[in-house]
N, C-alpha and C positions, 0 to 999 in steps of 0.2 A: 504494500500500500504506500502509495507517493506519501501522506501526512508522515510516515512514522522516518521518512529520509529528511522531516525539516527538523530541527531541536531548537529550544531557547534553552539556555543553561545561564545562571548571573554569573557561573567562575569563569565562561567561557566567550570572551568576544562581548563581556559588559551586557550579555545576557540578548543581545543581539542573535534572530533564527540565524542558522548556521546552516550546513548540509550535515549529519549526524556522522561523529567520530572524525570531522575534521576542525578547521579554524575557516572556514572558507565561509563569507556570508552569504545569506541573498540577495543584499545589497552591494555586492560587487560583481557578481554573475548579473545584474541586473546593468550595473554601470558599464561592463565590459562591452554585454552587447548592446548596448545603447551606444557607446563607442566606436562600435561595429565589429570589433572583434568576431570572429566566429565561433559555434560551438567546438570544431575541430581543432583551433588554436587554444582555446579552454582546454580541451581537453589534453593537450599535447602539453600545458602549461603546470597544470596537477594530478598528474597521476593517478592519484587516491580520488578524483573527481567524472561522473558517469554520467553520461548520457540523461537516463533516468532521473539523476538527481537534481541535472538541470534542470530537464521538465516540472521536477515538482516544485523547484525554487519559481517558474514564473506562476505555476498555481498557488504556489502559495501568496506571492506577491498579490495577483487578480483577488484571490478570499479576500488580504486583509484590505482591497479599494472595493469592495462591493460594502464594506461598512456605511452606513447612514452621516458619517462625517461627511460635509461638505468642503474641497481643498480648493480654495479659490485659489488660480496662477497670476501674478500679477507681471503687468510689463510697467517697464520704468518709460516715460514719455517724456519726451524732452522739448519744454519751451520755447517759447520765441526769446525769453528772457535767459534760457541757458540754464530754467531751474527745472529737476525732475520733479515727476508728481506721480504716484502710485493710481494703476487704473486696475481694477481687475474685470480676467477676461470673463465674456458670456458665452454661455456655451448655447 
């Protein structure tokens, strides 16, 4: 079952999910390919790091944004006066 490949532990990674039995978060599997990295450079990168366990890092990722929080993104806009001003986006 993909749930039991993500872990939170507090001794490990400041209690940040992890892939289970490494130091590997899902916030860096997440930044890598958002980087555009690919899985096969991943995987070439950590050894101890599976296919599988990526896939369960981006499900697990999708569960915890299906939460009822709402994360407004904001852009920074720049004046005519040269001063930023926070807009957040609509979706």
């Amino acid at each position: 079952m993909q749930k039991e490949l993500i872990v939170s532990d507090p001794e490990v990674m400041m209690g940040k999910p992890v892939i289970a039995g490494t130091r590997i978060t899902v916030e860096l599997i997440l930044e890598k390919l958002a980087a555009g990295e690919t899985v096969e450079q991943m995987l070439d990168a950590h050894p101890r790091l599976t296919r599988e366990a990526i896939q369960a890092a981006l499900a697990f990722a999708a569960e915890a944004l299906r939460a009822d929080v709402v994360y407004p993104v904001a852009e920074t806009v720049v004046g005519t006066l040269g001063i930023g001003r926070e807009l957040a986006s609509h979706q």
